[in-house]
Backbone bond lengths (Angstrom), bond angles and torsions (degrees), N, CA, C in turn:
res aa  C-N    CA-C-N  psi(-1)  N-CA   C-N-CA  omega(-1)  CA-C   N-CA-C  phi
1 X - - - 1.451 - - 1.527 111.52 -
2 X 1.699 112.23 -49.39 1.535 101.24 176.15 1.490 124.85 -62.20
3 X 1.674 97.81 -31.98 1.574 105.15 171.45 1.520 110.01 -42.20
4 X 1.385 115.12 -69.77 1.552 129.92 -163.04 1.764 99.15 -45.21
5 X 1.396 102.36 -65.54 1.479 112.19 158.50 1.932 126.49 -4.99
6 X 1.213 86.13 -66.08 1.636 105.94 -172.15 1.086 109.12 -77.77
7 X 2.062 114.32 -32.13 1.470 106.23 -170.07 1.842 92.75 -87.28
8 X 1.028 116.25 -7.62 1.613 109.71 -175.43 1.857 101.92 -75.10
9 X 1.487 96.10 -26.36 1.858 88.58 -170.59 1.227 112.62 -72.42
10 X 1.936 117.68 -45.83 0.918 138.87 159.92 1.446 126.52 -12.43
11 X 1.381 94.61 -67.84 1.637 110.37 177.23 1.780 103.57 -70.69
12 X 1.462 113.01 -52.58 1.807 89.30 -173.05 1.340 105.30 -65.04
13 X 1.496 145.23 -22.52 1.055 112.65 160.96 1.303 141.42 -92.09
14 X 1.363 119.53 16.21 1.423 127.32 154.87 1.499 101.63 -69.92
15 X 1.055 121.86 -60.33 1.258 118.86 -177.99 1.894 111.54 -53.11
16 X 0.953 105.64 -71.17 1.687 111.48 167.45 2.063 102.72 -7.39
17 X 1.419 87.41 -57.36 1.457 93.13 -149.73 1.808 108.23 -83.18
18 X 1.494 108.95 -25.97 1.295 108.21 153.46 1.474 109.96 -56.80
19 X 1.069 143.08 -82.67 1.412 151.63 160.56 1.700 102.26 12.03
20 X 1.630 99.85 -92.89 1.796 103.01 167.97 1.095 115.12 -37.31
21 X 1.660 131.43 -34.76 1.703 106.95 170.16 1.179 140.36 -69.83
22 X 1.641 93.12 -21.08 1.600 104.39 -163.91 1.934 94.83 -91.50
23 X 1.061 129.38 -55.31 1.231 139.85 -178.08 1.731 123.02 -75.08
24 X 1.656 94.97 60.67 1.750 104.72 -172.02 1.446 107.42 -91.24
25 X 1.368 100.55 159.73 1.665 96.48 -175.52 1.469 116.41 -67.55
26 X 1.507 101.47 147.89 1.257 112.08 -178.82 1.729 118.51 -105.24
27 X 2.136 99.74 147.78 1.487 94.92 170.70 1.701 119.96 -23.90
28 X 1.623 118.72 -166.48 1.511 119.06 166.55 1.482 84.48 -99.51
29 X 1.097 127.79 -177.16 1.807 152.53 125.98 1.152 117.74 -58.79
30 X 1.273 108.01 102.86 1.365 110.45 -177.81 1.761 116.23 -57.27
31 X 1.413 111.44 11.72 1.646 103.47 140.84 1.014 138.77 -115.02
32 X 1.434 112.86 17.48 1.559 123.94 142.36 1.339 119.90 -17.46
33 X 1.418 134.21 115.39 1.541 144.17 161.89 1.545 83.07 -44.01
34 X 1.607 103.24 150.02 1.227 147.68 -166.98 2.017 86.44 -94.45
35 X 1.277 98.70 129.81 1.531 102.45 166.09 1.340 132.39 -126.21
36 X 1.578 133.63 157.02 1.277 120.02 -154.94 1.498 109.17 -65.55
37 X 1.028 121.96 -39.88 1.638 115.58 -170.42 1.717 102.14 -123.98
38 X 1.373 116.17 168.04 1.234 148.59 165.09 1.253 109.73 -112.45
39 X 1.837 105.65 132.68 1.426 102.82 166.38 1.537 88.26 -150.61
40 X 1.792 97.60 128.98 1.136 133.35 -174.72 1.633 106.45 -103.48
41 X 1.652 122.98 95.65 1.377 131.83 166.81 1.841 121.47 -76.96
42 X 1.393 105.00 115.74 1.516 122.65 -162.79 1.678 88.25 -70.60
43 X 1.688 88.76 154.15 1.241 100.14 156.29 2.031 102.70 126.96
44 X 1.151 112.46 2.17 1.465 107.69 -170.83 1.865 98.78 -147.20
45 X 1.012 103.01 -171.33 1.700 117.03 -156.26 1.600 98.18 -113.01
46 X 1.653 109.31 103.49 1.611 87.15 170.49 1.441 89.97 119.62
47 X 1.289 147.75 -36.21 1.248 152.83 -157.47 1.672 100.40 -66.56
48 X 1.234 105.31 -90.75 1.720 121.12 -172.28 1.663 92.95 -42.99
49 X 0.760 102.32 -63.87 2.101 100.26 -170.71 1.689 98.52 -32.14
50 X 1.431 94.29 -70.10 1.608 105.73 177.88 1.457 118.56 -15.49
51 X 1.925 100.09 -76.92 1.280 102.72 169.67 1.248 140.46 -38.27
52 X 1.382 102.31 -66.21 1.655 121.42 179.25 2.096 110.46 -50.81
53 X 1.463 113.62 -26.42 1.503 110.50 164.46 1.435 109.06 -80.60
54 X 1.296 135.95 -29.77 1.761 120.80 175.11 1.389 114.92 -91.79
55 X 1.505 107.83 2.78 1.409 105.72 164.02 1.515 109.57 -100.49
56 X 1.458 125.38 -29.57 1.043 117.62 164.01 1.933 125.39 -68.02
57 X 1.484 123.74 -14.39 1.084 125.79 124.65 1.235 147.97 -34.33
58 X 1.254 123.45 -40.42 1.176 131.15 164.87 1.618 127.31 111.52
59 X 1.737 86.35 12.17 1.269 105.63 172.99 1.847 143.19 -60.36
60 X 1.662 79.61 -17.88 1.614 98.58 -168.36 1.442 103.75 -134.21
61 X 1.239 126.04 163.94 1.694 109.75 166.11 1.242 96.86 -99.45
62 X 1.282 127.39 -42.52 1.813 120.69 -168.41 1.355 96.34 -115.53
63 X 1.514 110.12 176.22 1.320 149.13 167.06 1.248 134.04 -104.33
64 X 1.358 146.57 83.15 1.484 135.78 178.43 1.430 112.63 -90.46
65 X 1.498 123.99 113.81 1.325 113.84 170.98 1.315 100.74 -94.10
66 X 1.246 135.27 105.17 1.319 151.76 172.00 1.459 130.02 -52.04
67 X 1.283 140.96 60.37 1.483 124.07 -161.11 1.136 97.15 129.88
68 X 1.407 130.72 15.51 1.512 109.22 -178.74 1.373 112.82 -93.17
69 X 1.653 104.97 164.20 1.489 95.09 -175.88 1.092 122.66 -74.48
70 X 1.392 136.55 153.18 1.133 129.85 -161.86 1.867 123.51 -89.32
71 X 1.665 105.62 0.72 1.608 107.82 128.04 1.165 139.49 -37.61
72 X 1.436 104.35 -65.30 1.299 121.82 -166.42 1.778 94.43 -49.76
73 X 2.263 95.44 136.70 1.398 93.75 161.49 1.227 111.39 -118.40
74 X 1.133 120.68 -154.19 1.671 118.74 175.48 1.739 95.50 -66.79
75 X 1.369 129.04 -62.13 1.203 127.30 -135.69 1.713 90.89 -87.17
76 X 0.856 91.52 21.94 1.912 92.00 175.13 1.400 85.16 -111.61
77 X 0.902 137.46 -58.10 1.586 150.44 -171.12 2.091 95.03 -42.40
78 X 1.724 115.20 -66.30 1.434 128.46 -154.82 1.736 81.13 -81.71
79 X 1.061 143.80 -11.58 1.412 141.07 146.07 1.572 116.54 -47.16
80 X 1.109 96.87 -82.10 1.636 116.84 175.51 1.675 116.97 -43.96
81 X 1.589 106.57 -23.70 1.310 112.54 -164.52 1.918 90.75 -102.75
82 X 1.441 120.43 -9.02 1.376 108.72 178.46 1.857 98.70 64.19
83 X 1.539 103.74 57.66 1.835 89.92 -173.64 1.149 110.85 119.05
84 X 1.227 110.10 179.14 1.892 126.13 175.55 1.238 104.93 71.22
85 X 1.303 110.22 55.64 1.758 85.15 -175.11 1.196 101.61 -97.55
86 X 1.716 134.79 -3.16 1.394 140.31 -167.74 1.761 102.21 -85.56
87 X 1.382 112.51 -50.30 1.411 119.78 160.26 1.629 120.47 -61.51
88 X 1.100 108.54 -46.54 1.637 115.43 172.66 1.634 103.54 -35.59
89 X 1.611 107.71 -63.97 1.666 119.44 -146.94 2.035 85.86 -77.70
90 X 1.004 117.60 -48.38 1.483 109.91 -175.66 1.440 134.19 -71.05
91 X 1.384 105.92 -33.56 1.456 99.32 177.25 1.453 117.93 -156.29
92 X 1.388 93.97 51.32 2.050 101.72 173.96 1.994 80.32 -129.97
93 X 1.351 84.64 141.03 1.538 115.34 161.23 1.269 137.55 -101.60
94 X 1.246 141.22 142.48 1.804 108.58 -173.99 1.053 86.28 -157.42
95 X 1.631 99.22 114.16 1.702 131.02 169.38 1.260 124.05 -79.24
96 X 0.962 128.78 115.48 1.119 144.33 171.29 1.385 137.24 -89.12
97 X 1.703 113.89 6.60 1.283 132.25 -173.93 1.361 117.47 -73.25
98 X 1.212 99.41 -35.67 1.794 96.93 -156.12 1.817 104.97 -96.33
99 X 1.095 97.23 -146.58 1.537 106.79 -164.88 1.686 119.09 171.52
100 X 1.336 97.23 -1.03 1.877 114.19 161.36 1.112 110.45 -161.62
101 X 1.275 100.81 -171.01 1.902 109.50 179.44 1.744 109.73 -70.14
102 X 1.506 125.70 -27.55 1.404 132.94 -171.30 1.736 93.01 -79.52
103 X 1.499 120.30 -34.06 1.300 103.15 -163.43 1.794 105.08 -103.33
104 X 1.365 100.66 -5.08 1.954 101.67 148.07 0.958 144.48 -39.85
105 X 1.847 91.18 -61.07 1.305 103.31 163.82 1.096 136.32 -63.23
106 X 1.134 117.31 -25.68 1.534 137.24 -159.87 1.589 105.38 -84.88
107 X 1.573 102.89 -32.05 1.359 117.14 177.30 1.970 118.75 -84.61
108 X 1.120 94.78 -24.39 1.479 105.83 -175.40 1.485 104.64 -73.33
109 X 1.749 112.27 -46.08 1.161 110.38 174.47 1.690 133.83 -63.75
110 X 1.518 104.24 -27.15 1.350 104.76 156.81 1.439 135.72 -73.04
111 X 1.567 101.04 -8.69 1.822 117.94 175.69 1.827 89.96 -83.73
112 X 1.304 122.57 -68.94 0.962 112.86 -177.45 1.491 143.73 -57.73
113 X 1.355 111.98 -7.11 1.267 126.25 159.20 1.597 119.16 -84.71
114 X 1.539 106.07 -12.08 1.419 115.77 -163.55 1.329 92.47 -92.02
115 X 1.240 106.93 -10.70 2.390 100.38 -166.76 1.304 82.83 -115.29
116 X 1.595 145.19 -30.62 1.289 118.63 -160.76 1.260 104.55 107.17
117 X 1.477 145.27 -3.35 0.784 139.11 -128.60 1.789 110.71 -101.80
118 X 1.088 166.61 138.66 1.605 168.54 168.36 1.276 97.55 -70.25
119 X 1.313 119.27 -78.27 1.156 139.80 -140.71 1.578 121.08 -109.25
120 X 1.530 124.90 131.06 1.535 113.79 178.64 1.704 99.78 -139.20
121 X 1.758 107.86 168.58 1.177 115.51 168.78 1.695 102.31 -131.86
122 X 1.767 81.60 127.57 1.447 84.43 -159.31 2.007 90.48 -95.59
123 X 1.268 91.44 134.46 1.822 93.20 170.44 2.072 116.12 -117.87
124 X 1.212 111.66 139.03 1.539 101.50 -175.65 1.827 78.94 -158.40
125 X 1.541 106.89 -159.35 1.469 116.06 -177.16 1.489 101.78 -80.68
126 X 1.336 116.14 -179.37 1.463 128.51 -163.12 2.023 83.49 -98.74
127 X 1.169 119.94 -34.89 1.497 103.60 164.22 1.460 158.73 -90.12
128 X 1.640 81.24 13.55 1.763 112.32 179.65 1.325 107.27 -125.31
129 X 1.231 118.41 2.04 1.579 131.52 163.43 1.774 109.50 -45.60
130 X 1.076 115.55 -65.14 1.181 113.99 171.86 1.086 118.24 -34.43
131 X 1.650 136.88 -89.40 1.283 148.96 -142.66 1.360 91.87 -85.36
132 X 1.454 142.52 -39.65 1.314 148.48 138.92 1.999 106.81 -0.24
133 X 1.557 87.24 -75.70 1.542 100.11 -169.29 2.004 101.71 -62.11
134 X 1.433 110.15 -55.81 1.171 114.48 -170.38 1.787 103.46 -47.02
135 X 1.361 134.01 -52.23 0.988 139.11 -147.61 1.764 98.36 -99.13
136 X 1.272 119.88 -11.70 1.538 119.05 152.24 1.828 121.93 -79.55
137 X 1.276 113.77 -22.44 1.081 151.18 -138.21 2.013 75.66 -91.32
138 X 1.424 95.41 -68.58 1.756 115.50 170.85 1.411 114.46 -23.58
139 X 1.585 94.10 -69.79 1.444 101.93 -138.83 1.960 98.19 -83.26
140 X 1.696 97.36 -37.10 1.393 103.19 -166.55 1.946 104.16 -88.61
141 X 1.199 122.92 -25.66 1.170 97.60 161.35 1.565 110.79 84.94
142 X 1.277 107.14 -173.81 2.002 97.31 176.63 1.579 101.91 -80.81
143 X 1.194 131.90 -21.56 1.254 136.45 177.26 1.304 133.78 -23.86
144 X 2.038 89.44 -32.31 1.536 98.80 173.89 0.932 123.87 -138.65
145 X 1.523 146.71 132.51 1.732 122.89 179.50 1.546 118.25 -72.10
146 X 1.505 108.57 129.58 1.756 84.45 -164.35 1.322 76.73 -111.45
147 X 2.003 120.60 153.54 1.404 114.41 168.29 1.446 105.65 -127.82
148 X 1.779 117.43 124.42 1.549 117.51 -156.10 1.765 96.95 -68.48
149 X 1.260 97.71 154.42 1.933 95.26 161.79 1.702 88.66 -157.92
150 X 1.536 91.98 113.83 1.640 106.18 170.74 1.319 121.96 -87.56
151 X 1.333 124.95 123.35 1.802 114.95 177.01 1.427 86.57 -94.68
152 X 1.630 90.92 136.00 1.311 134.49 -147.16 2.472 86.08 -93.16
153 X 1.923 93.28 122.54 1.569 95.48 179.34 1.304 94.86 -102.31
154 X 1.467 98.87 -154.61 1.645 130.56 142.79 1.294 107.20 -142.46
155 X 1.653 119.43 83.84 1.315 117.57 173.89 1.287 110.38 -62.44
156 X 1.174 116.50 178.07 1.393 130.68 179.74 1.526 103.05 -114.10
157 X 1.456 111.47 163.22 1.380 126.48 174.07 1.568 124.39 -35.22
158 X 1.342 101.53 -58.50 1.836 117.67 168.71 1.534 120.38 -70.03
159 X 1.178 119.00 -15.57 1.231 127.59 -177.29 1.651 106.79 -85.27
160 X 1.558 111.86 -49.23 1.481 124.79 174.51 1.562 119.10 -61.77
161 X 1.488 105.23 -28.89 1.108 119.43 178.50 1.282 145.16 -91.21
162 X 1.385 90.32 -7.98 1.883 120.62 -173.10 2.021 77.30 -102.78
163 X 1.377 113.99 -66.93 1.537 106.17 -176.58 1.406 128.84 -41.20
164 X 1.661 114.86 -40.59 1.954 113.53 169.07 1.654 96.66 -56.39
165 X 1.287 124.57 -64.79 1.495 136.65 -161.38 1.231 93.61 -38.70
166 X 1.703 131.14 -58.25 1.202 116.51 -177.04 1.365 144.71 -55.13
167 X 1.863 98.06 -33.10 1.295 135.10 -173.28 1.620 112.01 -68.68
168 X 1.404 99.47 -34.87 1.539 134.76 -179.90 1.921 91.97 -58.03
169 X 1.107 84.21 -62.80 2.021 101.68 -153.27 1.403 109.68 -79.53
170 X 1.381 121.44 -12.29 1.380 142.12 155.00 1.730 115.31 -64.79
171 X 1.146 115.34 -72.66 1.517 114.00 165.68 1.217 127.98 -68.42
172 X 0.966 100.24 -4.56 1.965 113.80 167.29 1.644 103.77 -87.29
173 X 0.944 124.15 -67.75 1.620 127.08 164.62 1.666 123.22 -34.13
174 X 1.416 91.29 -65.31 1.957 83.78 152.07 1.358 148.23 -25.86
175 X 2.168 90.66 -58.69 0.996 89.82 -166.54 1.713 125.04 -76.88
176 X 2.145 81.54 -13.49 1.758 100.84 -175.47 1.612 108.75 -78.89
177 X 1.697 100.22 11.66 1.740 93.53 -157.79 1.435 132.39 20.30
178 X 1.479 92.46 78.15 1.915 101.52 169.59 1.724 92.02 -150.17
C-alpha cells in the first residue's frame, strides 16, 4: 500500500514537472493596456534591458528594479544600458530591499503604494514567472492588477528543475503556514 502510495506521488510529480516545463511564462501581447508601474525582478539575462525598452515606450510610468544590489547606482545601470541616461535619471528606481522573489514582492508593493500606483508589469524569466506571479499574487492581492511579461530563455534541465522544486516547496509552506 505505501509502495502504491509513493509510486502514485512519484508519477504526479513527474508529470507535475513535465507540465511546469512545457507551460512557461509568456511575453505580454503587445495589446496589453499600458500599466502604471514596472517592476523589473534581478537575477536573469535580458530582464532590465526588457524593462527599460517598454518603459521607454511608454508603457509604464516608472521602473522598479527589484533586488538590486545595493552598490549598484543608476550610472552603472546608463552604463550597462549603453545610454538612457535621460530615462535612467527620471523614472527607473532601484530597490534594494529584498533578497528573493517573497521579498520583491513585498518591496514592489511598498514602491507601489509609495507612487499611488494600481497597476504593475511584472517582468522576470519565462521560468520564474510562475512562483514570481504566485508570490506577487500573495503579497499584492486584488489591490493591484499585476500583468506577467516573461523574457523568453532556454533554461536548461537543472535550472527548470531546481525552479518546480521551489515552486513545489513554496506552496507547500503556505499551505503548512510556516
Amino acid at each position: 500500500m505505501i509502495l502504491r502510495f509513493g509510486s502514485l506521488l512519484l508519477i504526479l510529480y513527474g508529470l507535475g514537472f513535465a507540465l511546469f516545463g512545457v507551460t512557461l511564462g509568456k511575453p505580454a501581447k503587445d495589446k496589453v493596456a499600458n500599466t502604471d508601474g514596472i517592476v523589473v525582478i534581478t537575477g536573469g539575462a535580458g530582464r532590465i534591458e526588457h524593462g527599460v525598452e517598454i518603459l521607454s515606450e511608454g508603457k509604464g510610468q516608472r521602473l522598479l528594479v527589484a533586488g538590486a544590489d545595493p552598490s549598484v547606482t543608476k550610472a552603472d545601470l546608463v552604463h550597462r544600458l549603453g545610454g538612457r541616461k535621460k530615462l535612467v535619471q527620471c523614472c527607473v528606481d532601484l530597490g534594494s530591499e529584498s533578497v528573493d522573489t517573497r521579498s520583491n514582492a513585498e518591496e514592489t508593493r511598498r514602491w507601489l503604494q509609495k507612487q499611488h500606483f494600481h497597476s504593475v508589469r511584472l517582468i522576470t524569466s519565462d521560468w520564474h514567472m510562475r512562483r514570481a506571479r504566485y508570490e506577487f499574487r500573495r503579497v499584492l492581492g486584488e489591490d493591484f492588477k499585476v500583468v506577467p511579461d516573461a523574457v523568453r530563455t532556454e533554461p536548461g534541465f537543472m535550472t527548470l528543475f531546481a525552479e518546480y522544486n521551489k515552486y513545489l516547496l513554496r506552496r507547500v509552506a503556505v499551505w503548512l503556514d510556516i
